[in-house]
N, C-alpha and C positions, 0 to 999 in steps of 0.2 A: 240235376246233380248240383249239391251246394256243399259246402266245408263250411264249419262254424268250430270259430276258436271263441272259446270264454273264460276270460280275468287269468289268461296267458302272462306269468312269471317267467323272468329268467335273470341271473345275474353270473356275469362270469368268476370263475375263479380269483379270490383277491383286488374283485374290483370292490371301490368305495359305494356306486350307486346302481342298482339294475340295471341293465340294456335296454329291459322289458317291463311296464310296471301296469300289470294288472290290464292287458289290452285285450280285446275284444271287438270281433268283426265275423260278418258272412261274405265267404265269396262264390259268388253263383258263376254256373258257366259263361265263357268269355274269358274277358284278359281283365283284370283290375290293376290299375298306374299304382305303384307303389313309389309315392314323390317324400323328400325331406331333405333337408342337409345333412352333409358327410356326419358320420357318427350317430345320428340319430336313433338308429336301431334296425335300417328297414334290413339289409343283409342278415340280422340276428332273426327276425320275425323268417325270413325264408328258409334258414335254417333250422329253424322250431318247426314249421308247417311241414318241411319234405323230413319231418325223424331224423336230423343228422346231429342235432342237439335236442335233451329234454328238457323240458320245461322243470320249472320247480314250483310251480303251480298252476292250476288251471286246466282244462283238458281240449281236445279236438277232437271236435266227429262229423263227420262216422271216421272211420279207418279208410284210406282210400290210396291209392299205388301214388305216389309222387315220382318227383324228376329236380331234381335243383342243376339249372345249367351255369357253371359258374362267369363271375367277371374276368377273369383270366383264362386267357385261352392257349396257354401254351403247356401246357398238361393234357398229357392226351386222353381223351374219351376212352373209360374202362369197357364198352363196348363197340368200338372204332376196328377192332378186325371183322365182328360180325355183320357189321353194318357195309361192312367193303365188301365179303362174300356174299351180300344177297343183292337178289334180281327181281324181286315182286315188283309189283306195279307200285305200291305205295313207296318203295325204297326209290324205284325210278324216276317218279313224281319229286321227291323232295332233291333227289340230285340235278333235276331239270328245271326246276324254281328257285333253286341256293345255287346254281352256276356251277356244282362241282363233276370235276373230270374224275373218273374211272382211276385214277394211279394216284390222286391226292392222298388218301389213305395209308397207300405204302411209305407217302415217303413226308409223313407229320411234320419231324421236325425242319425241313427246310421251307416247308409254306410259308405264305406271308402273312402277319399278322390277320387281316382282314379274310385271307383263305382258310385260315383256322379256327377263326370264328364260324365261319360258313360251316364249315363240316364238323364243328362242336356241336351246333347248332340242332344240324341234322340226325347227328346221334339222340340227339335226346327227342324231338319230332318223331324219330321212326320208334322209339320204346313203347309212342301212344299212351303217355302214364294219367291217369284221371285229373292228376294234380302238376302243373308244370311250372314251375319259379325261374326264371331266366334274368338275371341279375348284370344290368347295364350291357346289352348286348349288341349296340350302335358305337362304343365307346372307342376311337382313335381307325374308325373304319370311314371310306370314302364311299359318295353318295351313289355311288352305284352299287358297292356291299350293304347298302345301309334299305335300297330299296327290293332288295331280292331279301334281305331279312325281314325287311315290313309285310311282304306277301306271303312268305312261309309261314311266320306265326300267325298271319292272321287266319291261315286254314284248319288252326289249331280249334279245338270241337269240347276240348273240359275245361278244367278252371284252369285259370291263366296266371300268376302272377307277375308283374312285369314290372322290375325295378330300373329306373333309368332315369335321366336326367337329359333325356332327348325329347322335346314338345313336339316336335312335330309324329313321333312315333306314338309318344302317351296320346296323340289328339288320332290318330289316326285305329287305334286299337281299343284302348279303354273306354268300357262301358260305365266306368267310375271308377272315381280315385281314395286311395286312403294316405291320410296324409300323416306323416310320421314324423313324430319330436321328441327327443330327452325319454324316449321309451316309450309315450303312450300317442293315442292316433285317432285320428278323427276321419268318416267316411261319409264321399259328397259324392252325389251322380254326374254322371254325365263323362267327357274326357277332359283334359287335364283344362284346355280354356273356359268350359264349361263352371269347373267343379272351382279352379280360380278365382271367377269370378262371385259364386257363392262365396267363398272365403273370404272376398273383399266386401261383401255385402255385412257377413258376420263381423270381421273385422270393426267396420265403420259400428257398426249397431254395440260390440263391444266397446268402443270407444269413447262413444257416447253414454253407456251404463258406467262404465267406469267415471267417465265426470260427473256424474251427479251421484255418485255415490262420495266422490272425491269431496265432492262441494257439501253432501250432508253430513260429511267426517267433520270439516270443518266446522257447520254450525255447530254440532253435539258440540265439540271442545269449546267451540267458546260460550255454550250454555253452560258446560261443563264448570269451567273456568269462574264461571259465574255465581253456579251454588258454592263451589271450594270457599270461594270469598267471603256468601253470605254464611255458608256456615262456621268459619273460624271465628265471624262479628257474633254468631249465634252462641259459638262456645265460649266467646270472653262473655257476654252476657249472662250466663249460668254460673260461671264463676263468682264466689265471695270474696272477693280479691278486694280492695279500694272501698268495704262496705265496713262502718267503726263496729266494733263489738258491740257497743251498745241500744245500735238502732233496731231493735228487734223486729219492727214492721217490715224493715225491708227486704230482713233476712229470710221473713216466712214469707212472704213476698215469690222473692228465690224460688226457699226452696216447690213452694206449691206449683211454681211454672215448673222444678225440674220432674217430680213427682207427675203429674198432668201428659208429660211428653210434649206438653206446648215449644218449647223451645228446642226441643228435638227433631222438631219435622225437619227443619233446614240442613240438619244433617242426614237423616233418611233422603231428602231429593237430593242430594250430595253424591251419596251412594248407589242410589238410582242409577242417576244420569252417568258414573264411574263407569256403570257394567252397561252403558248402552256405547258408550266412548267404546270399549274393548269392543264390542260386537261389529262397531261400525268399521272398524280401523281391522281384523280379522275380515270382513266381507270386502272391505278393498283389497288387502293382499292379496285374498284368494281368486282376482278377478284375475284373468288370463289375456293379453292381447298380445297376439303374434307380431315379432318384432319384422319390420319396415323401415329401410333408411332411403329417405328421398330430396336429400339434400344435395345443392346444388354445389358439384365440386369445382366447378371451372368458375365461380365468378371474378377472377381478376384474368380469368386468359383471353389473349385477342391473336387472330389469324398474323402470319407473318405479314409484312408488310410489301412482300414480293411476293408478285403474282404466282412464280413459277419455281419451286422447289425442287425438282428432281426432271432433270430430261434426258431420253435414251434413244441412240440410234436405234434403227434397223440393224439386228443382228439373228446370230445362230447360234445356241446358246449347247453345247453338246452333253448328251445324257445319257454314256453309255450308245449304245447302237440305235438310239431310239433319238434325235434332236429333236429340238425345241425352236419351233421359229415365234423370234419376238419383234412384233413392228414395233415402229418407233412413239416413244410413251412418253407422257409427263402427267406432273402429278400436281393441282392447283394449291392456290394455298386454304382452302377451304372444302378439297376434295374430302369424298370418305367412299373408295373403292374398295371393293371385293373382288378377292383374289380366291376362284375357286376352280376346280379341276379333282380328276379322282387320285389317289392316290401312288406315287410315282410317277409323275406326269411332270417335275419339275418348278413345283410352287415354290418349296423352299429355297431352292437355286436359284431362283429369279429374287427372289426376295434378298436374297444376301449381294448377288448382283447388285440389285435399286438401293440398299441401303451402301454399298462402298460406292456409287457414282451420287451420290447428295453432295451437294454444294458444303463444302467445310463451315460458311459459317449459319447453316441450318440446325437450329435444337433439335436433333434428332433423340428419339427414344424407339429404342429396337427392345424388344420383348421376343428371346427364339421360344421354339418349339419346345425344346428341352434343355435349358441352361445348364450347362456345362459345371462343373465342382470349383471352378475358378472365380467364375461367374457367380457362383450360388458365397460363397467365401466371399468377395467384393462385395457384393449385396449385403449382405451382414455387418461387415466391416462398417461400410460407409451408414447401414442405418446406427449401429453403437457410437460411433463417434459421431453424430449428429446434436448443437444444441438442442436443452433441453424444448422449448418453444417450437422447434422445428419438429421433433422428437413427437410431441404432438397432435401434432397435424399431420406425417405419415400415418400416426396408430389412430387416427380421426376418418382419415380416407380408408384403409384397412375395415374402420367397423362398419363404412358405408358398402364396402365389396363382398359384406354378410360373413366376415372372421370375427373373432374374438381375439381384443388386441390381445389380451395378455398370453396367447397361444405364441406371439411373434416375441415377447418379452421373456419369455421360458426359457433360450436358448438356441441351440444353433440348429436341434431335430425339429424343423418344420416341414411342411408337407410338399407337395411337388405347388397343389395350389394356391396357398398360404404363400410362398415364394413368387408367385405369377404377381398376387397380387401386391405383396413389397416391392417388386420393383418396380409396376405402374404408379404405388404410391408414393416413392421416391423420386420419380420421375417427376412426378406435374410439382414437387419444386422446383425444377428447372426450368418451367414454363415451357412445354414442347410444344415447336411449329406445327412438326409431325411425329406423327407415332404410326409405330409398324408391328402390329403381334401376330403370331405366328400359332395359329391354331391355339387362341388363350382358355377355349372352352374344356380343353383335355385336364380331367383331375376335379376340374370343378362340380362341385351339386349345382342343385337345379335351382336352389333360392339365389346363390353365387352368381350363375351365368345372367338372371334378370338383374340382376344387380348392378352386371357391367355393364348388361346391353344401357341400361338407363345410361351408365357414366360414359359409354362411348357416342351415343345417340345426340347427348348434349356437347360434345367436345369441338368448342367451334373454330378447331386448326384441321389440318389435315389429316386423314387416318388410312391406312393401308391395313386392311383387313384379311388375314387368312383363315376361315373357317369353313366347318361343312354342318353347321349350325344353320338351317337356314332362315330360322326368325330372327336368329341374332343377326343374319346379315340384313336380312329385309327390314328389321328397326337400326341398325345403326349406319347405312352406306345407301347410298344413292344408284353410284357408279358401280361396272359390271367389267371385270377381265377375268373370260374362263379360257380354263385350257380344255382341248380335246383331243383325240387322238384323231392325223388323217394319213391314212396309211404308214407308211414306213419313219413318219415323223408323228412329231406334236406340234399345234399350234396356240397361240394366245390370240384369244379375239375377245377386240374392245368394244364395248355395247355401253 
């Protein structure tokens, strides 16, 4: 079984440019990664593929049952009573692989995020539809929801599509990836490290056509340059300008060279060489290289100059009826630990804990989970009143975190992510000893997260990391504090 979409159109209502422009792809059974940056299109392509939008060009076949399981999961499943009154083995299977209890069903809206993803999930798993689009389905869930979802989809048997911005799911599922930009998409084998790596393979090989075409732009124009010249000397030479009425020899002279086309050639290779200039300078436009920022943001920061930035007793930290036992912690001036646990376990309460016990005169930079409206207001503030030179270098670091500045110069509707990353870019003017973020992966695409992990990888102060990103923690932390549940408590242990 395979779907083949070809030269798929779509543009929304009153929008200036297509979602979609002219895309075309086969997907064979299995799961294919549908990776790109926020806005790109891939959520539109999934909506085209499962019939819930038409296309305005192009068609799909064969015809075949789809399922689009959405990124929101707080909308309940339009077949979630049926799926709660059956008993088949297959229904039981997927309740027994997704962790869900018997009464989650009846009672939707108080689940927790991550339990309603589960049992979204399910519903659309037990429909069996040929065609299944499951659209960031790891997204703000802990790694134990995140590995009972990787084992369910993967017992999925038709075509797959699976839009997410989680690598270690796209490496663990996708049998290739299709990579999606400004509407239209390009498709590489393999899973998402694989298909990557192709990409950087193309990248560099574009890289290098583009400079030598850059470079033979430049010869044509200054050949170019060069007949303009001879032929203007060519055209004052045709002229009878400066010749006395009387010298008749010279005039027939003239005219026999203009007569002849002799003196014309140099403006024919003039004109020539015009339309090879246009040809060259069109084949560089059109050359394509995926944008890459790999610049080094921290070159003027240096580790505190104390050893020891944050230290905590031995204490009890209470969580509701569930405590949290936390031995006694300090954080070096060159640490970059990971703070990881499932979700409710008490990460963020400890975090807001370590950041009010920091020494007052430590450059702290705290980044929450979800910046508050006061927060998000201050932020703005402070980036607008910022000189112009400073002004710069925030919207400098911003285009290195994979946004587009002028998205942050529009005004005050920027996105949850767009916002994460202003105020880590505001931040490293203030030269931070430590930085503390708080799950920064949530909101972002998947070009955005490589982006950071580069900028927190290199940040040579200290970093306190809260993520369930696990590459992002394995490229940017060293250090290990997970929490676990042991009985009637939770603990934090340091590795």
């Amino acid at each position: 079984m395979q779907l083949n979409l070809s030269h798929i159109e779509y543009s929304y209502p009153g929008a200036a440019v297509p979602a979609l422009r002219g895309l075309s792809a086969t997907f064979p059974s299995g799961w294919t990664g549908i990776v790109g940056d926020n806005g790109g299109g891939k959520t539109t392509l999934a909506l085209v593929v499962c019939g819930i939008l038409q296309p305005d060009a192009g068609f799909i076949s064969p015809q075949l049952v789809s399922y689009y399981c959405a990124q929101d999961a707080n909308k309940q499943p339009v077949n979630l009573e049926d799926f709660a009154l059956a008993y088949d083995g297959h229904t039981m299977r997927l309740r027994r692989s997704l962790g869900i209890d018997d009464e989650w069903p009846w009672r939707y809206d108080t689940l927790s995020g991550g339990q309603q993803k589960r049992l979204q999930l399910a519903c659309a798993l037990w429909e069996k539809p040929d065609v299944l689009a499951v659209d960031e389905p790891t997204n703000h869930v802990d790694a134990a929801t995140k590995k009972a979802i990787s084992l369910a989809l993967a017992q999925f048997e038709g075509v797959g599509l699976l839009i997410s911005h989680d690598r270690e799911l796209l490496d663990t599922l996708s049998k290739q990836c299709l990579f999606v930009s400004e509407g239209t998409a390009t498709m590489r084998p393999g899973n998402y490290t694989q298909a990557c790596s192709q990409a950087s393979l193309e990248r560099t090989s574009a890289l290098h056509a583009k400079e030598i075409a850059r470079k033979e732009k430049a010869r044509i124009e200054r050949e170019a340059q060069r007949r303009r010249e001879e032929a203007s000397r060519s055209a004052g030479k045709r002229s009878l300008r400066g010749i006395g009425k009387h010298d008749g020899d010279a005039r027939h002279r003239k005219r026999v060279a203009v007569v002849s086309g002799k003196d014309g050639k140099a403006s024919k290779l003039s004109s020539r060489m015009e339309g090879k200039l246009e040809t060259a300078k069109k084949k560089l436009d059109a050359m394509r290289v995926e944008k890459r920022y790999d610049s080094q943001l921290w070159f003027d920061a240096t580790p505190s100059r104390r050893k020891v930035l944050m230290s905590m007793d031995e204490q009890l930290i209470a969580l509701g009826d569930t405590p949290l036992i936390v031995p006694k912690l300090y954080i070096g001036n060159t640490d970059h630990i990971a703070l990881t646990g499932d979700n409710g376990c008490g990460k963020t309460t400890l975090v807001k804990r370590i950041v009010v016990g920091c020494a007052k005169e430590t450059r702290l930079l705290y980044i929450p989970q979800e910046p508050d409206d006061e927060q998000k207001k201050a932020t703005l503030v402070s980036f607008h009143e910022l000189p112009h030179e400073q002004m710069g270098q925030v919207l400098s670091v911003v285009a290195q975190l994979n946004s587009e500045p002028e998205r942050i110069l529009q005004g005050d509707a920027i996105s949850p992510g767009e916002m994460r990353k202003l105020m880590l870019a505001l931040g490293i003017l203030d030269k931070p000893e430590l930085i503390v973020m708080d799950e920064p992966t949530n909101h972002l695409d998947i070009g955005s997260t490589e982006a950071l992990e580069h900028v927190l990888a290199a940040y040579p102060g200290a970093l306190l990391l809260v993520s369930h990103d696990a590459a992002l923690v394995s490229a940017a932390t060293q250090l290990s504090w997970h929490i676990e549940r042991l009985g009637a408590s939770y603990a934090l242990k340091v590795g």
